[in-house]
Phi, psi and omega in degrees: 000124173312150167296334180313317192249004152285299308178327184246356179256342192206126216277319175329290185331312185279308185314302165319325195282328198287325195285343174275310194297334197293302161316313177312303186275014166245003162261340185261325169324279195007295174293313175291345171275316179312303184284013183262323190273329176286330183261032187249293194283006182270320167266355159288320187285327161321302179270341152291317163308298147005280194292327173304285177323298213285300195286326156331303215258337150307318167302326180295319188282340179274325179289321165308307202254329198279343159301313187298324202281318197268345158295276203307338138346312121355297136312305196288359174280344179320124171297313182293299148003295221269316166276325165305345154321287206286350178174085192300283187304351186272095199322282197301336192290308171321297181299342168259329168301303144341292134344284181319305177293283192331313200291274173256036156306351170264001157248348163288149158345288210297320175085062167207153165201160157215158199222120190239127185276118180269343159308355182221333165109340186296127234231158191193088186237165165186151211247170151327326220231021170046025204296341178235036240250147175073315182224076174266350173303132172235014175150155168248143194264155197201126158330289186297006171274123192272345175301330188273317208308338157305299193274348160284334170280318173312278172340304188302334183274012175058195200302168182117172161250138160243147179252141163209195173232116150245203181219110203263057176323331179285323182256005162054041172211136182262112148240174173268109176252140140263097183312089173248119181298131141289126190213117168264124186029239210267288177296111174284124181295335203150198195187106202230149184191193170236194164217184173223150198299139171272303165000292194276327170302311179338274154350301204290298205282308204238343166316333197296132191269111167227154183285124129084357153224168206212085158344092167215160168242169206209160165252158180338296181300352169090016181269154189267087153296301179222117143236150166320310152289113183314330222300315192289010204257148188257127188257344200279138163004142193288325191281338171303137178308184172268335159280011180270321174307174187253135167235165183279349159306292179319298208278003147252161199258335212267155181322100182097342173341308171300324188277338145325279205312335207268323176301306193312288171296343167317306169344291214287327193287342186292335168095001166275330174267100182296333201188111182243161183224121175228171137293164177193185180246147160196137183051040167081005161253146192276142192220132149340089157264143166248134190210130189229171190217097175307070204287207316274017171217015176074337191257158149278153145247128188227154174246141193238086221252084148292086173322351198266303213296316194306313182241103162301116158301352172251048156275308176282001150320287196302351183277313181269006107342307190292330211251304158337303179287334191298315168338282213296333200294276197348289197313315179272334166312271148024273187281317159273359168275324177281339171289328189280320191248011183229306165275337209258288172286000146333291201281323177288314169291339168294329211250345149328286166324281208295296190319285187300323150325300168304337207024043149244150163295343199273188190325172131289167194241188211309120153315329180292347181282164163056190201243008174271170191246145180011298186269294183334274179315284162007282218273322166333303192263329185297318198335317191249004142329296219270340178261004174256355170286324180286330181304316174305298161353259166345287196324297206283348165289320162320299206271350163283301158329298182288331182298298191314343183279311172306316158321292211261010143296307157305317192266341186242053173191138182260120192297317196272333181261348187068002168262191206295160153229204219296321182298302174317302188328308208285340199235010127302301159332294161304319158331272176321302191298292216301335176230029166229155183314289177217166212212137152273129164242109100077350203284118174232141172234161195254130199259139187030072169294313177283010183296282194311313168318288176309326182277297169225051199071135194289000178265341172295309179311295175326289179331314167304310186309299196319296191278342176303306166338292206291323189294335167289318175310341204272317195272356181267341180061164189307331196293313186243197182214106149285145190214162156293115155239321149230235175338254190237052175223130207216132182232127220216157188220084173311063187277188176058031162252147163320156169272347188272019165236008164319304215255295170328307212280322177281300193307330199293316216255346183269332187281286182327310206286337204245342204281027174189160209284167167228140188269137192304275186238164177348143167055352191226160172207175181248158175219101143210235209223180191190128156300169152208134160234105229236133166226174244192093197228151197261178172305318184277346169311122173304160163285333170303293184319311185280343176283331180295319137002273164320296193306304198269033121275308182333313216263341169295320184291335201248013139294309166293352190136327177103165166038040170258145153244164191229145173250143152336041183300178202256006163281359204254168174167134219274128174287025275286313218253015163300141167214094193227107220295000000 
């Protein structure tokens, strides 16, 4: 037998042939979906770390500094502080002011503060080592210094504590300062605060040694406050232009970058966000940023990611070994379950098929004839099976159909009136409730029903029943749902309404149901009247809850007089023992 004629007679063959080319032409996407996924979750995990990193390191920086903050914040509402501000010169008001700063200078970190009078310009330190104890005044600050030019620009930021880095010429030490302005109304007393060594924050905060990631906090203007390299940290002065500082801007290289960076914070400050990430370039590698935002201290803290360094890529070798053997296991799995379970009873289902068509029972007959294959014969002998089971089919669904309509006409419609009754309601309602914010219900009665009865009979009633019905169905329109509740009670379901359309919307369905008599018999009509009791119900309300509702207004309206609509307030509450026709 030719290949040729292996290939069009015998469907195992072509299923081989199909399963080699399939593995073929699914190992190789594969392989590039595989690296799609691996440099996918690599940046996915990446950028959760980022954001990890980011909050890590805002915790780290609000637990250091923010202690600091709340002290001096602390300080500077001191009454003794705020009269010694205020009259400088007073032996005693000095000495509680004094006194006031010493007292908690045993509690900053640093165990230092200074205190600056801004009526006299007078500079007020004193260090850990208690080094200025007795003389803590150390110099007066003058406008024209440019070394003094930090506290006048510090003022210019209005009331609050501010953070910098400065370089302290007089006291010849760079800290991390905390500004906090004194401000008696309108007028500023002065301006006092603590620092923390930037040596030892480094060291505490952004110092921690990880592979491949790289820690700093920056100020609002992008200048660099605590890095690990002192070199990048900006010391110079409030009074220095803004290109003299070192920014965070600098250390990236690639085309928008800056303007990344500049998105990010925007992100983090707006407050929706604790910790936003992009890529960027730095030092010609696309690198991770991460950005978190301290508002109780004015800085970011950003992170610096080499995603290759954090997540080694030959981690994922063994997955794609794995997935590779797991392929070829499939494939050959594949083809002998499909030789076992498909072809082999195929062939065993054919000569069945043929018997019972034929209805003899004897050999089957020959395989050999014509070029067909396996599944040809198959579809060959199902054929006129299969159209006369669809011809039965069809007849019975049909005939399913018209029942099940009919069914469910009976069970969700009030035979007398043709709207919904109480089961239909109930499952519009479930519809209906589920997709609207909040929904109006409804209750309306035929105000002395057993009247009209009694008066002109139950079929003049029935007639009432008819027409009240049709006239509501008419005014809620496809939009909403009315139903039969009980007798001569009617229930209607507004969804999406307003409470200032509530009320309208029940006059709108009482004008239609009342505005014109309805006629019994010839020549004669009825004119009558309608109760309403109208709530307000949210999406997630049981229906039980909104009718109970409905319901204690009905019986308010129909207390009051009758032929009212009354809406629910939460002062109403449901009688069990009412009984009022």
């Amino acid at each position: 037998m030719s290949l040729l004629r292996l290939f069009t007679d015998s469907l195992r063959a072509r299923v081989l042939l199909l399963v080699l080319l399939g593995f073929a032409s699914v190992a190789v996407p594969a392989f590039f979906a595989f690296q799609w996924v691996v440099n996918s979750t690599v940046v996915q995990l990446g950028t959760l770390f980022a954001e990890k990193q980011v909050l890590y390191d805002r915790h780290r920086g609000l637990g250091t500094l923010v202690r600091e903050v709340s002290l001096a914040e602390a300080l500077a509402g001191s009454q003794a502080v705020r009269d010694w501000a205020q009259d400088e010169t007073n032996p005693e008001r000095r000495a509680r002011g004094i006194a006031e700063l010493e007292h908690y200078r045993r509690y900053f970190a640093d165990g230092s503060y200074f205190f600056v009078v801004a009526a006299s310009g007078n500079y007020y330190f004193n260090d850990s080592a208690n080094a200025y104890a007795g003389n803590q005044f150390r110099y007066r600050l003058r406008e024209e210094n440019p070394d003094d030019a930090w506290y006048y620009s510090t003022l210019a930021l209005g009331e609050g504590c501010h953070l910098n880095v400065n370089n302290d010429a007089n006291l010849k030490v760079t800290k991390v300062w905390m500004n906090c302005v004194i401000r008696e109304g309108r007028e500023v007393l002065g301006l006092l605060g603590t620092g923390i060594d930037l040596t030892s924050f480094i060291q505490e905060v952004v110092n921690v040694p990880q592979r491949g990631v790289t820690s700093m906090f920056v100020d609002r203007q992008g200048m660099i406050q605590a890095h690990r390299d002192e070199t990048l940290v900006s010391l110079a002065n409030f009074g220095d232009e803004v290109g003299s500082k070192r920014s965070v801007f600098s250390l990236v290289s690639g085309s928008g970058d800056a303007t990344t960076l500049q998105r990010l914070f925007d992100d983090v400050t707006g407050g929706d966000m604790l910790a936003d990430s992009a890529f960027v370039t730095v030092n010609g590698k696309e690198t991770l940023v991460g950005v978190g935002y301290l508002d109780k201290l004015g800085w970011y803290n950003v992170t610096f990611m080499d995603i290759d360094t954090i997540i080694d890529r030959r981690l994922f070798v063994p997955i794609g070994l794995l997935l590779a053997t797991m392929m070829v296991v499939v494939a050959v799995v594949l083809v002998l379950m499909f030789r076992n379970q498909v072809l082999d009873r195929l062939t065993k289902l054919e000569h069945v098929v043929r018997k019972a068509r034929a209805g003899d029972y004897g050999p089957a007959l020959s395989m050999g004839a014509g070029r067909q294959d396996e599944i040809g014969r198959l579809s060959s002998a199902l054929t006129q099976m299969a159209a006369r089971v669809d011809d039965h089919t069809r007849l019975l669904e049909a005939r399913v159909r018209e029942r099940t309509q009919e069914l469910e006409s009976l069970a969700f419609r009030d035979g007398q009136s043709g709207i919904l009754n109480r089961r239909g309601f109930a499952a519009a309602h479930g519809d209906l409730a589920a997709s609207s914010a909040g929904y109006g219900i409804l209750l309306v009665d035929v105000d002395h029903f057993k009247q009209i009865n009694d008066s002109h009979g139950h079929a003049a009633g029935d007639l009432v029943i008819v027409a009240v019905a049709r006239r509501i169905q008419e005014t809620v329109g496809a939009g909403g749902a009315c139903a039969r509740w009980g007798g001569d009670e009617f229930i209607v379901l507004l969804p999406d309404c307003r409470p200032g359309e509530l009320r309208a919307r029940a006059h709108d369905i009482m004008r239609a149901a009342i505005g014109e008599p309805i006629a019994t018999t010839p020549g004669r009509s009825i004119v009558v009247s309608l109760s309403i009791g109208a709530c307000l119900a949210e999406g997630g309300d049981k229906l039980e809850v909104a009718t109970d509702m409905a319901d204690a207004a009905l019986y308010t309206a129909k207390q009051a007089g009758r032929g009212r609509v009354v809406v629910f307030d939460k002062d109403m509450r449901p009688d069990p023992r009412r009984n009022v026709a």
